[in-house]
N, C-alpha and C positions, 0 to 999 in steps of 0.2 A: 232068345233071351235078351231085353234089352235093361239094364239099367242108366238111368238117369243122373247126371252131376251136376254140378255151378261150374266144375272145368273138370278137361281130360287135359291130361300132358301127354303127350307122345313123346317118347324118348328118357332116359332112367341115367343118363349122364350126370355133367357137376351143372347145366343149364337146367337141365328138367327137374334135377330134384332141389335144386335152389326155387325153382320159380313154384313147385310147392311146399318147400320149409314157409317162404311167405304167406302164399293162399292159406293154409296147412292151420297158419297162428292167426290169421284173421277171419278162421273160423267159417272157410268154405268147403264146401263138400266135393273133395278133388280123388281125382285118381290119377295114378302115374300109370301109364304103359311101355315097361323094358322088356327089349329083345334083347337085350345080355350082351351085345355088343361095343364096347366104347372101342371110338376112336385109338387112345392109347394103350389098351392092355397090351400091345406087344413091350413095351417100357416097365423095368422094374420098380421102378421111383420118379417121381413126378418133381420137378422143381420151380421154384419161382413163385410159389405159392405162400403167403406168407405165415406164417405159424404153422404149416406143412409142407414144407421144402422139404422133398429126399422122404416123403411117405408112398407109401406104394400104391397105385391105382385105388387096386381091387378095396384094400382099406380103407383108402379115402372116400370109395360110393358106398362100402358095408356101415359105416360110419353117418353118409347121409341119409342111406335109405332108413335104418335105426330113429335117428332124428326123426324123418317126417312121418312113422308109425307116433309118436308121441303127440300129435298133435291131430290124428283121427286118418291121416290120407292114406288113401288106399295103393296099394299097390301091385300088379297083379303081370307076373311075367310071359310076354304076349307079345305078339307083331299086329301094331296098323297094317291093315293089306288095301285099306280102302275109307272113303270118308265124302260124304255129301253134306249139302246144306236146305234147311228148311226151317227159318227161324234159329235156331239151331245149331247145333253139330251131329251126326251119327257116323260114331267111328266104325268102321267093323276090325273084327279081331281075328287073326287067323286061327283061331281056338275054336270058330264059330258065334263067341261073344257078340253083341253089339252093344256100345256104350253112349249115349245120349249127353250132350253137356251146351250148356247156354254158351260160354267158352272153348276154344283150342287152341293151346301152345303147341307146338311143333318143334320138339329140339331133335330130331333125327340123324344132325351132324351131317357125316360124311366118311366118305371110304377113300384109303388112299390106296391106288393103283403105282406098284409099284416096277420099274423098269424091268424087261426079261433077263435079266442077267443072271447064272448060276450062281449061288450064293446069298444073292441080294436079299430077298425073303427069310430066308433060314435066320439071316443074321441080325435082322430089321427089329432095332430098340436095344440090340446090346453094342455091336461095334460095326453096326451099318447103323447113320443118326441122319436125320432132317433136322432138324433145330438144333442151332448153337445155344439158344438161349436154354433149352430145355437140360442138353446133355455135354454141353463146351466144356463146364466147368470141370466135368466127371473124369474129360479125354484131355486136359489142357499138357499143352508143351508134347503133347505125342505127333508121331508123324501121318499127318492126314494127307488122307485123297478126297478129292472131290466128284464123280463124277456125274460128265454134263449131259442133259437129257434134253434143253433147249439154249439155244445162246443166253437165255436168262441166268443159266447155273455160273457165267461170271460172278455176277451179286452173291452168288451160295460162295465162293469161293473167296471173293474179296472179305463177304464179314468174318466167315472163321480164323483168318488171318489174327483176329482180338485173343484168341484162344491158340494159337502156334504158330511159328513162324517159319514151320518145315510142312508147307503144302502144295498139293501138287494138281493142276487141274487136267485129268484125262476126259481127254473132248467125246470120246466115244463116238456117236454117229453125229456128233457135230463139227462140220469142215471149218479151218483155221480160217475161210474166207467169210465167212457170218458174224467172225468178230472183229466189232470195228475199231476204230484206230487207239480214242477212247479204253475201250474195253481194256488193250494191248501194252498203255501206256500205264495205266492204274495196276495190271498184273502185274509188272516189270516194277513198279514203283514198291507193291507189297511185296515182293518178292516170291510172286506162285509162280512155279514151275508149270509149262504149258507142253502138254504131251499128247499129239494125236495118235489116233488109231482106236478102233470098237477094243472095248473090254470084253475078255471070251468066261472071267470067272474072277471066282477069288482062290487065293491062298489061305487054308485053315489050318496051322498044329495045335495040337494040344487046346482044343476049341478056343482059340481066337484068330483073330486075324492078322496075318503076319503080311499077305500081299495081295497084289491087283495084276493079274492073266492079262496080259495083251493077245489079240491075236495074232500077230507077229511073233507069238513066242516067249515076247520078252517081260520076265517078274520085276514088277517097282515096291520096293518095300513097303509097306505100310501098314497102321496100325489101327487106324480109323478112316472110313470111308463115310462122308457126306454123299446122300442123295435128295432129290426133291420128285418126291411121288406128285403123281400127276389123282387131283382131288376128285372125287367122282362125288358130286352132293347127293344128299338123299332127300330128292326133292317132290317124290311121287302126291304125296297129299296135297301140298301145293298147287301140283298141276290139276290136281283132281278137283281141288273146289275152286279152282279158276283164278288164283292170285296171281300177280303183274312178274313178271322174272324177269331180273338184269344179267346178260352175259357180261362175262367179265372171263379175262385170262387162264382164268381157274375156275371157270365153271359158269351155272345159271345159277342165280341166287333170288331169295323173295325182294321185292321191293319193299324196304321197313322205313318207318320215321325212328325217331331217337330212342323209343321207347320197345322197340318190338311190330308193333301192327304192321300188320301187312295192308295192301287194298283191299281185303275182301275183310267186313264189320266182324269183328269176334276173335279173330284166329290172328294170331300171332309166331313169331319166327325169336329164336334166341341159341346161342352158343353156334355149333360149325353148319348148323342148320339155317343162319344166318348170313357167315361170312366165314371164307375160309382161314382166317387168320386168328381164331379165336383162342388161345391159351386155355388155358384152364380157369386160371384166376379170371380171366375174360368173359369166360361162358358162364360160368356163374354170376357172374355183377349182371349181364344179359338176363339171365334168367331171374333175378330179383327186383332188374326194372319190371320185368314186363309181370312178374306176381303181383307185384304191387300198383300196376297200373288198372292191372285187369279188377282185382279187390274195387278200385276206385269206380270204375267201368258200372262193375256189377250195382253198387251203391248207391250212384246218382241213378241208375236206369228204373232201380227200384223206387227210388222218391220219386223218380218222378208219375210215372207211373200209379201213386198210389196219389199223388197231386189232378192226374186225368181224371179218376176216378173220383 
């Protein structure tokens, strides 16, 4: 069964369903494809978003998907498993679907892969955090741990220093000899406490977090733990219709211009499907370039086109 679009969105995030609230009111024939996935649903409340600071995930996408039913787009709960090109786009669905579209957005995001540690998961979005900016404010002046997964997790450790000044960085399987002098002098200067040795767990009463397991034995009090998951993109479609990938520290990403496009004519890239640094508020302004570029795309292709003729 094949239906036909002006665009497919892949991915049902605050990019995808931004880039068809746009499409959506300019009156093109779109469809969103969610796998029910987002990045943040382990977080209770999303911040930094302006006019929905402290609203929760799940609310904030039941709220978009609502919206872009009022303007005709379709939406239909599904995974991309596959996707070729021929004039075109054909997505396939893992429903069996295939959906047809002159355009594709690709917000697919990304999965964070989180360190093996007992606890670490269980606790990931309430008092195990990645983002200061996200959930600083939530945990300020409590006593943090940091812990480091690469000599990069200094940087994790120095910013949260903005949000308490009782922090503590356990290097875990990273040796005190990988950080450099630099690194040593700016801890010493924030005031983070530097403590080697692999973390074996946490401490949980009364479900929260009261400390961090050394394997040495020894309990360090604390009340929040910083981690930085290591980003796994969700870049399959990508690879499938053959667009340009940049490695970077965190991953392979689409090569895009300012706007979303990727190298390959049609298909576009927006939200953590783009870069891994994208907020919330980020991946939607992404995804509303690239709606409204695509609108534009579709427009001139058709004048002209009817100028050949």
């Amino acid at each position: 069964m094949t239906d036909t679009y002006e665009v497919v969105v892949v991915g049902g995030g605050a990019a995808g369903l931004s880039a068809a609230l746009v499409l959506g009111r300019a009156r093109r024939r779109t469809l969103v494809v969610d796998a029910g996935e987002p990045r943040n649903a382990p977080a209770a409340h999303m911040q930094g978003f302006l006019s929905r600071d402290g609203m929760p995930p799940a609310e904030f996408l039941a709220v978009g998907r609502e919206e872009i039913t009022r303007y005709g787009v379709e939406l239909v709960r599904d995974r991309a498993v596959g996707a070729t090109r021929d004039g075109g786009f054909a997505v396939e669905l893992a429903g069996g679907r295939t959906v047809r579209a002159r355009q594709l957005v690709v917000a697919t995001g990304l999965k964070d892969e989180l360190p093996p540690v007992p606890g670490v998961a269980e606790r990931f979005g309430r008092d195990v955090l990645h983002c200061p900016y996200c959930h600083g404010w939530e945990v300020r002046d409590q006593a943090f741990g940091v812990l480091a997964t690469t000599p990069m997790s200094v940087h994790q450790a120095l910013m949260v220093t903005q949000w308490s000044k009782d922090v503590t960085l356990f290097l875990h399987r990273v040796e005190e000899t990988e950080l450099t002098d630099d690194d040593l002098r700016r801890l010493a200067a924030a005031g983070v406490r530097v403590v080697p040795g692999a973390v074996a767990g946490l401490r949980i009463e009364d479900d929260r977090l009261t400390g961090v397991h050394l394997e040495d034995g020894s309990v360090h009090a604390r009340e929040a733990l910083f981690v930085a998951p290591r980003p796994v993109p969700q870049n399959a479609l990508f690879r499938a219709l053959g667009a340009e990938l940049a490695e970077t520290p965190f991953g392979a990403y689409p090569v895009i211009d300012e706007l979303g496009r990727t190298t390959v004519p049609g298909l576009w890239a927006a939200g953590n499907a783009s870069g891994f640094a994208e907020q919330v508020v980020n991946a939607a302004s992404r995804g509303y370039r690239a709606g409204a570029a695509i609108n534009g795309e579709l427009l001139f292709a058709d004048l002209d086109a009817t100028v050949r003729v």
